[in-house]
VOROMAR-493648 format. One record per atom (N, C-alpha, C, O): residue in one letter; x, y, z; atom name; residue number from 0. Coordinates in Angstrom, 2 decimals, padded with zeros to 5 digits. Last residue first. Layout:
nuro | c1 | c2 | c3 | fikol | gunu
a | X | Y | Z | CA | NUM
...
//
This chain:
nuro | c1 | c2 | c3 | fikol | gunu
x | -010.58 | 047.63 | -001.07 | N | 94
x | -010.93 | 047.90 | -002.45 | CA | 94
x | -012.36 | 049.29 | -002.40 | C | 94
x | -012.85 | 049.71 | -003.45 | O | 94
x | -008.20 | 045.15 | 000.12 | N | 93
x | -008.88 | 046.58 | -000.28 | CA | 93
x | -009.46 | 046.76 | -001.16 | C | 93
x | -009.14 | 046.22 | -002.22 | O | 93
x | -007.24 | 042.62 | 000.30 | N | 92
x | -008.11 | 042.96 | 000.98 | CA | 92
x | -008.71 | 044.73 | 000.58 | C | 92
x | -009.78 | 045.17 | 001.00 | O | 92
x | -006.32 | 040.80 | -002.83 | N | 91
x | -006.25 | 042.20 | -001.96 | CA | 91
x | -007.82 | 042.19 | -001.14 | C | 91
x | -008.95 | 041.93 | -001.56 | O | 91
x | -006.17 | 038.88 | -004.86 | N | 90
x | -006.10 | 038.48 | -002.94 | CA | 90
x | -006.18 | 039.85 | -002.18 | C | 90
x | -006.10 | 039.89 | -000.95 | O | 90
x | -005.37 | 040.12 | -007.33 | N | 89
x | -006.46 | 039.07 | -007.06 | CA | 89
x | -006.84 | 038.69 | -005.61 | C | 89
x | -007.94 | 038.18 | -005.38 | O | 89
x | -004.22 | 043.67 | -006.47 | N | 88
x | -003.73 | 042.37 | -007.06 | CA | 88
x | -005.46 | 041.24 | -005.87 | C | 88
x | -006.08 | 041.36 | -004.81 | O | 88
x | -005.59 | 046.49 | -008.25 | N | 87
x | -005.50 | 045.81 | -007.49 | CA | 87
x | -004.98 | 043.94 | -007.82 | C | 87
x | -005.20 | 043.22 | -008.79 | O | 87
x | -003.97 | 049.01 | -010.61 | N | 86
x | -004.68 | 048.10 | -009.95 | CA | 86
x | -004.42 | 047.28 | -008.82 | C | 86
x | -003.29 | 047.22 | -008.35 | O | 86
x | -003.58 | 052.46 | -009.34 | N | 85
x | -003.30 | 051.48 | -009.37 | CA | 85
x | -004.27 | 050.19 | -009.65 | C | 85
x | -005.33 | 050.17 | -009.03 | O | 85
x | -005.67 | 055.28 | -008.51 | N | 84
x | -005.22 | 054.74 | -009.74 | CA | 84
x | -004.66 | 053.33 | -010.32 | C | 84
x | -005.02 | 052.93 | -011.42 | O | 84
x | -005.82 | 055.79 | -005.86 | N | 83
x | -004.61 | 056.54 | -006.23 | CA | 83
x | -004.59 | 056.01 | -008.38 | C | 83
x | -003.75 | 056.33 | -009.23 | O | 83
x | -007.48 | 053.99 | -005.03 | N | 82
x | -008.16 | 055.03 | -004.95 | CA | 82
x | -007.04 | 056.08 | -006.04 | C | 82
x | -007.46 | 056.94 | -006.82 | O | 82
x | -007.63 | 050.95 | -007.28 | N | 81
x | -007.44 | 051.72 | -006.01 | CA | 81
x | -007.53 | 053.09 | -006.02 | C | 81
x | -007.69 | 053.55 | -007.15 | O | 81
x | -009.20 | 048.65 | -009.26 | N | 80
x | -008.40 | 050.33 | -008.90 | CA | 80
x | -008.59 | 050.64 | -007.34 | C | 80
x | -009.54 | 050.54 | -006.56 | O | 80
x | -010.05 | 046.60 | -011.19 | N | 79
x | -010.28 | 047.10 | -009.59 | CA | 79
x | -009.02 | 047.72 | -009.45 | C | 79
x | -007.92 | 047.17 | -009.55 | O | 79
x | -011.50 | 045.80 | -014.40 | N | 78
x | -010.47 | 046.16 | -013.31 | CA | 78
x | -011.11 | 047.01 | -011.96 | C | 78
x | -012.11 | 047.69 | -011.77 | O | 78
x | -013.08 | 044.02 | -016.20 | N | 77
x | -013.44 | 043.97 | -015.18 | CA | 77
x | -012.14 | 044.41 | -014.12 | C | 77
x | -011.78 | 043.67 | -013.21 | O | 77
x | -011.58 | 044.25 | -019.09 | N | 76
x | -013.08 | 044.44 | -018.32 | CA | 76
x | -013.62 | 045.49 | -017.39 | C | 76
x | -014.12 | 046.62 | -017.39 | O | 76
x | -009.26 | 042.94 | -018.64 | N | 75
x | -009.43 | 044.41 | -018.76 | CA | 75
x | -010.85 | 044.88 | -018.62 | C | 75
x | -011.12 | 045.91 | -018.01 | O | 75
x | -009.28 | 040.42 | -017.42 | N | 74
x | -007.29 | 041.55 | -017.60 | CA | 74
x | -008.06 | 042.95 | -017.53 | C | 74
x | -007.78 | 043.87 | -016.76 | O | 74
x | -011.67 | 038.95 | -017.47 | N | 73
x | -011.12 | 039.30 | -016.28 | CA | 73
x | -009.56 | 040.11 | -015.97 | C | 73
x | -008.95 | 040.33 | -014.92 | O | 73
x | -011.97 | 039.41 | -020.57 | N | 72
x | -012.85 | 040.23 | -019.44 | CA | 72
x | -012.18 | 040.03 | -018.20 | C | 72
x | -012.01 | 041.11 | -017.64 | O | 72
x | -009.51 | 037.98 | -021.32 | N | 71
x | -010.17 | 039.55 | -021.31 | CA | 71
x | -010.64 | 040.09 | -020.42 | C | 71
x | -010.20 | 040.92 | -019.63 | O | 71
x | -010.25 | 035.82 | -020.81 | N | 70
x | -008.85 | 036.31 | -020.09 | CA | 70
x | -009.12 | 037.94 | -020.36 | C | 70
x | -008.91 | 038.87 | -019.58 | O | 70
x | -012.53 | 034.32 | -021.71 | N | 69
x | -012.45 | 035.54 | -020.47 | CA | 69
x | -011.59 | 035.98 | -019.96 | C | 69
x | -011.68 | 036.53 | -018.87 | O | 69
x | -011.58 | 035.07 | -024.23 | N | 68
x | -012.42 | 035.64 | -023.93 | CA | 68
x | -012.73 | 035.63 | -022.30 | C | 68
x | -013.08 | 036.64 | -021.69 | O | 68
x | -009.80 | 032.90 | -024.21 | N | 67
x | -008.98 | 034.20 | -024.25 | CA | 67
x | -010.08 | 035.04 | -024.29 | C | 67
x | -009.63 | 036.18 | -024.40 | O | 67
x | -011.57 | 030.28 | -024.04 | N | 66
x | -010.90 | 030.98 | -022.79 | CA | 66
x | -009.97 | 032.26 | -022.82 | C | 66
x | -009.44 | 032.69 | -021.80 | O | 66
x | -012.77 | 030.56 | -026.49 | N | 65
x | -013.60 | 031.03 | -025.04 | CA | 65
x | -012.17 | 031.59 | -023.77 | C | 65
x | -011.92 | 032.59 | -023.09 | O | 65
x | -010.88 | 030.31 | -028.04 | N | 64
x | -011.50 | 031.26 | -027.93 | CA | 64
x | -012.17 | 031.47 | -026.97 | C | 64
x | -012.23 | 032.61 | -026.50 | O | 64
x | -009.05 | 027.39 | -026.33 | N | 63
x | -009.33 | 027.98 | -027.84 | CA | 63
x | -010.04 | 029.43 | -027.31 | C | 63
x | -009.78 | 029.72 | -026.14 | O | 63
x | -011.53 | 025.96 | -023.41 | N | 62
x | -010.30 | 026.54 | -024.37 | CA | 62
x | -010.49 | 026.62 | -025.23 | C | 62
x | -011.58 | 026.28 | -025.68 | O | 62
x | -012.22 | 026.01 | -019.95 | N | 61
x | -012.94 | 026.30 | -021.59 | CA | 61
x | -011.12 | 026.09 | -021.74 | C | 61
x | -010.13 | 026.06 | -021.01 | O | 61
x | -012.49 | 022.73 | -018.11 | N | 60
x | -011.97 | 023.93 | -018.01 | CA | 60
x | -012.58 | 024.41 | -020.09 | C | 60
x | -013.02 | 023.72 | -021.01 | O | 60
x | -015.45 | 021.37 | -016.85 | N | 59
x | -014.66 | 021.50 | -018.01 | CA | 59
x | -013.76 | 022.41 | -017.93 | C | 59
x | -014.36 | 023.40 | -017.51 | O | 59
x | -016.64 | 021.10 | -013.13 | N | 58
x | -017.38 | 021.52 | -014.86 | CA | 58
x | -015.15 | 021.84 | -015.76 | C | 58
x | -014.12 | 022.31 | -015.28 | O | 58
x | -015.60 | 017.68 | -011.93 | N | 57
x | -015.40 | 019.17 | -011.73 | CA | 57
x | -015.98 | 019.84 | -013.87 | C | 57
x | -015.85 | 019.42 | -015.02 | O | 57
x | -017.83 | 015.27 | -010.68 | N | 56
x | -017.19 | 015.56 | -011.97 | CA | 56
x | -016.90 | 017.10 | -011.78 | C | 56
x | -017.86 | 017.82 | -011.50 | O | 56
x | -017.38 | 013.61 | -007.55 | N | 55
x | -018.47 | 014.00 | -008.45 | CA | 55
x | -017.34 | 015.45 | -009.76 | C | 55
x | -016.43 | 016.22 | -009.46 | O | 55
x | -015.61 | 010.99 | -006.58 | N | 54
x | -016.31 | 012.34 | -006.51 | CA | 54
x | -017.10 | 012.65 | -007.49 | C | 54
x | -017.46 | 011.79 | -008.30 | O | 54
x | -017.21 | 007.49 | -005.16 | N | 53
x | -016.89 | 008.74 | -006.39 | CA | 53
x | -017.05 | 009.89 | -006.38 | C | 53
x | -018.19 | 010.33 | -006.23 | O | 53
x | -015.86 | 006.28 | -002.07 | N | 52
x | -016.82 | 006.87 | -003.49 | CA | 52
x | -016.53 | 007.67 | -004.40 | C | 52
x | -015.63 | 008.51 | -004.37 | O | 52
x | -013.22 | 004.08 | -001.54 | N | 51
x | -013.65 | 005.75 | -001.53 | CA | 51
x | -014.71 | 005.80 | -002.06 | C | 51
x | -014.59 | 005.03 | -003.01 | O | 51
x | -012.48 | 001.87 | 001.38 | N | 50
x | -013.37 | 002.05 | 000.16 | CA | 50
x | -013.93 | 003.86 | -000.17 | C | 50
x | -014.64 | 004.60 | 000.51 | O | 50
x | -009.02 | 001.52 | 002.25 | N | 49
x | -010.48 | 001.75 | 002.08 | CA | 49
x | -010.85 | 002.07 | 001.05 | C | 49
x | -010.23 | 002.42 | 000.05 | O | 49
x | -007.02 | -001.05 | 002.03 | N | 48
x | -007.14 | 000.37 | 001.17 | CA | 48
x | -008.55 | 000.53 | 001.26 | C | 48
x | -009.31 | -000.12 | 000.54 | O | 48
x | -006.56 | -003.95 | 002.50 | N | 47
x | -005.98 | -002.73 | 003.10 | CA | 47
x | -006.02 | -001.20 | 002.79 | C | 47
x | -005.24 | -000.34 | 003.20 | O | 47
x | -007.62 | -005.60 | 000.23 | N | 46
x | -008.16 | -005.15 | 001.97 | CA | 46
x | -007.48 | -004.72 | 002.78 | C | 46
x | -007.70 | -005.03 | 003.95 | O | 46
x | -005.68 | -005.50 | -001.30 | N | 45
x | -006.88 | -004.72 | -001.85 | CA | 45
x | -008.06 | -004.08 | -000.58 | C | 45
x | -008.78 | -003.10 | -000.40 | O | 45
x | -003.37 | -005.85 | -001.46 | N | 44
x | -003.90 | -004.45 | -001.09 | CA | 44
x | -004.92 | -004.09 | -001.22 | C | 44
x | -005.35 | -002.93 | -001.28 | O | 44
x | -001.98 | -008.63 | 000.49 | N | 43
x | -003.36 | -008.55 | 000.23 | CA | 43
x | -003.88 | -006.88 | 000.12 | C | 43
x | -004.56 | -006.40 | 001.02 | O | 43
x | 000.91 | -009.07 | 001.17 | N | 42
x | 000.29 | -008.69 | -001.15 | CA | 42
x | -001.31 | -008.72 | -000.66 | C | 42
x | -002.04 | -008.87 | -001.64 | O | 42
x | -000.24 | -011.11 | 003.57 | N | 41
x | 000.41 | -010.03 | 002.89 | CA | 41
x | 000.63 | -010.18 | 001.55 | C | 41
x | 000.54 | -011.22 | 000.90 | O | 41
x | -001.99 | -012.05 | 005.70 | N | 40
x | -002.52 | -011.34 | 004.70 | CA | 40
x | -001.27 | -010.62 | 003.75 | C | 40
x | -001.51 | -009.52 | 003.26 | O | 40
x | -000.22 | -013.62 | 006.88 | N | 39
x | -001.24 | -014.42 | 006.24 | CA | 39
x | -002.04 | -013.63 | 004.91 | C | 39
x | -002.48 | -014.04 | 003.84 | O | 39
x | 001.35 | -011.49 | 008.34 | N | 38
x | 002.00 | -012.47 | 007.00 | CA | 38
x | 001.00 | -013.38 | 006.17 | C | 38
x | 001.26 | -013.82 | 005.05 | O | 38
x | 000.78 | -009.98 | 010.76 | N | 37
x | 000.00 | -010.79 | 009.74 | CA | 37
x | 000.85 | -010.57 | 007.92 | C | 37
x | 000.82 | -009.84 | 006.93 | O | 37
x | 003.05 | -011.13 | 013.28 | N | 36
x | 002.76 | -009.97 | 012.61 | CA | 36
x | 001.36 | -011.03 | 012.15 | C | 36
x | 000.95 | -012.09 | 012.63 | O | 36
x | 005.59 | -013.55 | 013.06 | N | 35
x | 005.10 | -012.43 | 013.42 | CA | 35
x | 004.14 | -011.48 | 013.08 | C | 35
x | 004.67 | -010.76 | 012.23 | O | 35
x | 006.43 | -016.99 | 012.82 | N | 34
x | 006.12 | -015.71 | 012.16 | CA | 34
x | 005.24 | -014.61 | 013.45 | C | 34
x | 004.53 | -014.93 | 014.40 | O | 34
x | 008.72 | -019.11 | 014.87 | N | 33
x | 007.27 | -018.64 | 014.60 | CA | 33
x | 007.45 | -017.26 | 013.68 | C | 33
x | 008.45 | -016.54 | 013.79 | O | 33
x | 011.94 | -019.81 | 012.97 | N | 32
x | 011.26 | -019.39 | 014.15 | CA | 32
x | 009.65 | -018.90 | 013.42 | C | 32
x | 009.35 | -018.55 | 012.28 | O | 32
x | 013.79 | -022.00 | 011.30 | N | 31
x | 013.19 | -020.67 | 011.76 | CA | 31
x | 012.71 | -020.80 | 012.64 | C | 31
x | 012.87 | -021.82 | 013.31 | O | 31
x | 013.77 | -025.30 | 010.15 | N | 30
x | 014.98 | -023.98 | 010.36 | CA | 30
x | 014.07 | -022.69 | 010.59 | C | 30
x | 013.51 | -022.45 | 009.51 | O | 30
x | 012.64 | -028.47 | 011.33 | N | 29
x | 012.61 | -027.23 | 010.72 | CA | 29
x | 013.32 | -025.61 | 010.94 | C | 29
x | 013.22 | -024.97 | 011.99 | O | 29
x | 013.74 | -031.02 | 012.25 | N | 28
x | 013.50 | -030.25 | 012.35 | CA | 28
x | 013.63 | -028.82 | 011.56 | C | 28
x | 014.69 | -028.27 | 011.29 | O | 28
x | 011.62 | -034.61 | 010.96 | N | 27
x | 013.19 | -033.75 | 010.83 | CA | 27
x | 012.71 | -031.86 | 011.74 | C | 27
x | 011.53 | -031.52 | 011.80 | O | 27
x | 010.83 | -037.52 | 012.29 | N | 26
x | 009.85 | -035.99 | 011.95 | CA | 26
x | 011.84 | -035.47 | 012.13 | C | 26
x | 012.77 | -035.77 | 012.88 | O | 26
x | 009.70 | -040.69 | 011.72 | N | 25
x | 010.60 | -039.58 | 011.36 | CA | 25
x | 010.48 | -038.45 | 011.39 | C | 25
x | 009.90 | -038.02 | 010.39 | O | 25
x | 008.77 | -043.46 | 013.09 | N | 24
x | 008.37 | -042.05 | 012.93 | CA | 24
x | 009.35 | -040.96 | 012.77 | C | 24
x | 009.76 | -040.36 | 013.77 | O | 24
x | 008.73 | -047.02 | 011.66 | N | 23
x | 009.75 | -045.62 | 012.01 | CA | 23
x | 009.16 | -044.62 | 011.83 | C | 23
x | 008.79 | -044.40 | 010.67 | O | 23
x | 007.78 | -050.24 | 012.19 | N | 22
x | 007.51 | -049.02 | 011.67 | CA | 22
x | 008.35 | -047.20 | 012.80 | C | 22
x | 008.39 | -046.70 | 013.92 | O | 22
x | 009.25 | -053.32 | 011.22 | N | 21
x | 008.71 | -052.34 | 012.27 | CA | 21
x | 008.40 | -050.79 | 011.89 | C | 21
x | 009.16 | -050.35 | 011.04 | O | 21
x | 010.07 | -054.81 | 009.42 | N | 20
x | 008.65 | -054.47 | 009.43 | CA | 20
x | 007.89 | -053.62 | 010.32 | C | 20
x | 006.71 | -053.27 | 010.36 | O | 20
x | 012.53 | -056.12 | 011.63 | N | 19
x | 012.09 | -056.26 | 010.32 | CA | 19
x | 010.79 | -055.73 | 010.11 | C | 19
x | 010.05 | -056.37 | 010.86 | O | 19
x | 012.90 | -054.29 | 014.59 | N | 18
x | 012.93 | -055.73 | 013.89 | CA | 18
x | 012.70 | -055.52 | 012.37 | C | 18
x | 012.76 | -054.33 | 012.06 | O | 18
x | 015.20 | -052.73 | 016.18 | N | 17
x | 014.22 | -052.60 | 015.70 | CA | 17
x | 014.64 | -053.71 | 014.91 | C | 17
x | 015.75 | -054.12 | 014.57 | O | 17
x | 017.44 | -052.13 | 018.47 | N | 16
x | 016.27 | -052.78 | 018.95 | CA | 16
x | 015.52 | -053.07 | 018.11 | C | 16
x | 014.67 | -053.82 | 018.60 | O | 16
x | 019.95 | -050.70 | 017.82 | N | 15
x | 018.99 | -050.02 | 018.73 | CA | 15
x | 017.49 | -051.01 | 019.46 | C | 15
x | 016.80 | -050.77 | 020.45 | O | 15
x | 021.36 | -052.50 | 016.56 | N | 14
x | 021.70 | -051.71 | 018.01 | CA | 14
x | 020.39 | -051.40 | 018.84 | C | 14
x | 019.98 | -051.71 | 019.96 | O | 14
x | 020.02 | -051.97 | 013.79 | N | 13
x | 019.83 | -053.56 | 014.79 | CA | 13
x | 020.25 | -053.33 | 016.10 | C | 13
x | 019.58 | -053.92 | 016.95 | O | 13
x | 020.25 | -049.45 | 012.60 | N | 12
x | 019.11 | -049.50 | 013.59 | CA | 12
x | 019.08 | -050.82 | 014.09 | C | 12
x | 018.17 | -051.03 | 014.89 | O | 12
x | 023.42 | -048.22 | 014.38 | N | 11
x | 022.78 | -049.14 | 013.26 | CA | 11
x | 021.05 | -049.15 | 014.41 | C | 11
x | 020.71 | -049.03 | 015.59 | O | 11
x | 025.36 | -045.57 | 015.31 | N | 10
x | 024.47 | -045.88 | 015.53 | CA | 10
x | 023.32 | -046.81 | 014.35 | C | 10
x | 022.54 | -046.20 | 013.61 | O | 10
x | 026.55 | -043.21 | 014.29 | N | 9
x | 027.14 | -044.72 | 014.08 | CA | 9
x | 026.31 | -045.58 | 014.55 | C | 9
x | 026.56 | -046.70 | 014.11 | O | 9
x | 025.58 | -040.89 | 014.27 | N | 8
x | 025.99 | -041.53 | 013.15 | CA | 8
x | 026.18 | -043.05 | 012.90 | C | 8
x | 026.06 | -043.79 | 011.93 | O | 8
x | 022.52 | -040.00 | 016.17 | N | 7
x | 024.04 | -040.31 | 016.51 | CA | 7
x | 023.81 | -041.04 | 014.61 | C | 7
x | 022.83 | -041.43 | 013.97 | O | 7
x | 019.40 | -039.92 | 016.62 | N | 6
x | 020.33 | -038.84 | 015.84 | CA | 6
x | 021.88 | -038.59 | 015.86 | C | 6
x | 022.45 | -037.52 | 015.68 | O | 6
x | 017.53 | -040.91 | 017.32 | N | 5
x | 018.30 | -041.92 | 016.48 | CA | 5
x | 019.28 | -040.68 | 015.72 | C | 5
x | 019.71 | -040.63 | 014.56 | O | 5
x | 016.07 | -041.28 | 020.58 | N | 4
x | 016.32 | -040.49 | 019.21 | CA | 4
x | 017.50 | -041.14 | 018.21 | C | 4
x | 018.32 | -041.92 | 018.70 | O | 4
x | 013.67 | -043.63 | 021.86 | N | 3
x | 014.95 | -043.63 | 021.73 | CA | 3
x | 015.39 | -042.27 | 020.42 | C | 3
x | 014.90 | -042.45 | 019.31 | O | 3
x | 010.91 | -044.27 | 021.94 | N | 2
x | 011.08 | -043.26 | 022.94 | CA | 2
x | 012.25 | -042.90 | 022.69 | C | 2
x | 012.46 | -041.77 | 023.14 | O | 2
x | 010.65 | -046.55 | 020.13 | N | 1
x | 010.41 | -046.74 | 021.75 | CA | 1
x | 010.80 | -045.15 | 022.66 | C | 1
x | 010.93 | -045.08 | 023.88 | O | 1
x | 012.47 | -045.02 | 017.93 | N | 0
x | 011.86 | -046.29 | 018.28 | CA | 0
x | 011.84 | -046.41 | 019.80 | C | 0
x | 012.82 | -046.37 | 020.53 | O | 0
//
């Protein structure tokens, strides 16, 4: 009231000056400190995760009979020998 803080105990509001009907601005103070950062957006993942397109579909792997058909052709088929007889392993630079 009038500029006066009213934050003593013993303190009556007739002490202080105020009449019947007079009007009191109360503002209490609040516990923390300013926020940091962006807290406004947060749990927001959806606008934090770019946008991918779609890859495009890899062909089927085979199975059942097809695929022990080409385990064939690529075990026995189709071997790569070295000059001495040996086969060759899948990454060899020789041949």
């Amino acid at each position: 009231f009038s500029g006066i803080p009213l934050n003593d105990d013993d303190k009556q509001l007739v002490t202080v000056g105020l009449v019947q009907g007079a009007t009191i601005d109360a503002s209490v103070k609040l516990l923390g400190g300013k926020t940091h950062g962006q807290l406004s957006r947060a749990g927001k993942v959806k606008l934090a995760t770019p946008k991918v397109g779609k890859q495009e579909d890899k062909p089927k792997k085979l199975t059942g009979r097809a695929k022990q058909r080409q385990l064939y052709t690529k075990r026995f088929v189709n071997k790569i020998t070295t000059i001495d007889g040996r086969r060759c392993g899948p990454n060899s630079n020789q041949a």
